[in-house]
C-alpha positions as CSV (number, residue, x, y, z in Angstrom):
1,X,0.0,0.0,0.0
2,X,1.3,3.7,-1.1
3,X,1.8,6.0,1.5
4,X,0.2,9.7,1.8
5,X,3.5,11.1,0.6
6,X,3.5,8.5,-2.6
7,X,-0.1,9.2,-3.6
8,X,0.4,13.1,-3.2
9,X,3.4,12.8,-5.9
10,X,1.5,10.7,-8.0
11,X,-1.1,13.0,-8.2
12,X,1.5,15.8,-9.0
13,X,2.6,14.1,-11.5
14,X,-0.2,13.0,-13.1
15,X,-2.2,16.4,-13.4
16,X,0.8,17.8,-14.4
17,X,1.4,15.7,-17.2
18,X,-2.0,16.0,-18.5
19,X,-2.4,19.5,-17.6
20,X,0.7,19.7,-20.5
21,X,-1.1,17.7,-22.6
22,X,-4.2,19.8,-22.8
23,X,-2.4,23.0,-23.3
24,X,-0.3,21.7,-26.0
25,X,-3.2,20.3,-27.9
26,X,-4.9,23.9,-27.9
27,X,-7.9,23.1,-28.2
28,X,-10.9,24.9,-26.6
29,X,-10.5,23.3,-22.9
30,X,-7.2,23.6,-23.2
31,X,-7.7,26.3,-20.1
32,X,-8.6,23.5,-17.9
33,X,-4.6,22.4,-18.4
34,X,-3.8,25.5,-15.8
35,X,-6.5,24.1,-13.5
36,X,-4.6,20.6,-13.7
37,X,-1.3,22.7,-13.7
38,X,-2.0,24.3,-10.1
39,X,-2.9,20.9,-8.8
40,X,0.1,19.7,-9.5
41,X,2.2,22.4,-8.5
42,X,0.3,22.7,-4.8
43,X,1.0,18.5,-4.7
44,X,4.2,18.9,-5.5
45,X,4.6,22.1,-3.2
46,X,3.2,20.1,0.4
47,X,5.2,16.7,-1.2
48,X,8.2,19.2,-0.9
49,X,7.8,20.3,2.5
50,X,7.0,17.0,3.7
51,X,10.5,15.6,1.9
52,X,11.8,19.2,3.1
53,X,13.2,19.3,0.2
54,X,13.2,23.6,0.2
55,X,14.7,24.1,-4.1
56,X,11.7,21.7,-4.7
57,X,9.3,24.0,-2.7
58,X,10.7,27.4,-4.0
59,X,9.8,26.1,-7.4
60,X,6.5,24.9,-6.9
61,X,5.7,27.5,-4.8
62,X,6.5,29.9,-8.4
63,X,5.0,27.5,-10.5
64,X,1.7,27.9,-8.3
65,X,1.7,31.8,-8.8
66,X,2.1,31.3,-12.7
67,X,-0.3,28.9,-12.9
68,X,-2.7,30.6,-10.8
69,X,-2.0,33.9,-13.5
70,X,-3.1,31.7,-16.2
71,X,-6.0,30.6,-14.3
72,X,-6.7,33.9,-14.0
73,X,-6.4,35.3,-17.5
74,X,-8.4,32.0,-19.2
75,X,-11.4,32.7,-16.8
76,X,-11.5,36.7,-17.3
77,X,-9.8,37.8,-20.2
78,X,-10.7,35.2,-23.2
């Protein structure tokens, strides 16, 4: 059986890869890839502080602002 730490990288992983996915098909719900994009990031962000693993957290941490930009412009600006 997986522990907490396991499934919460898994689940970075996989919402990030198919956040990527959607935005490189560009296709009309290719927004949604930002959505999946700030999931991962905020996995990967508490996976990091768990692991304390502070580079990994610094990055995820940006990743979540950038991500949380496009959110931002796909819901109000399109």
């Amino acid at each position: 059986m997986m522990d907490s730490l396991t499934i919460l990288k898994w689940i970075g992983t996989a919402t990030g890869v198919l956040g990527a996915l959607l935005v490189a098909l560009h296709i009309p719900q290719s927004g949604y890839g930002f959505l999946l994009f700030l999931v991962s990031s905020t996995s990967w962000f508490v996976a990091a502080y768990r692991m304390r693993e502070f580079s990994l957290m610094f990055l995820q941490g940006v990743f979540t602002v950038i991500n949380l930009i496009g959110v931002w412009r796909w819901l109000f600006t399109i």
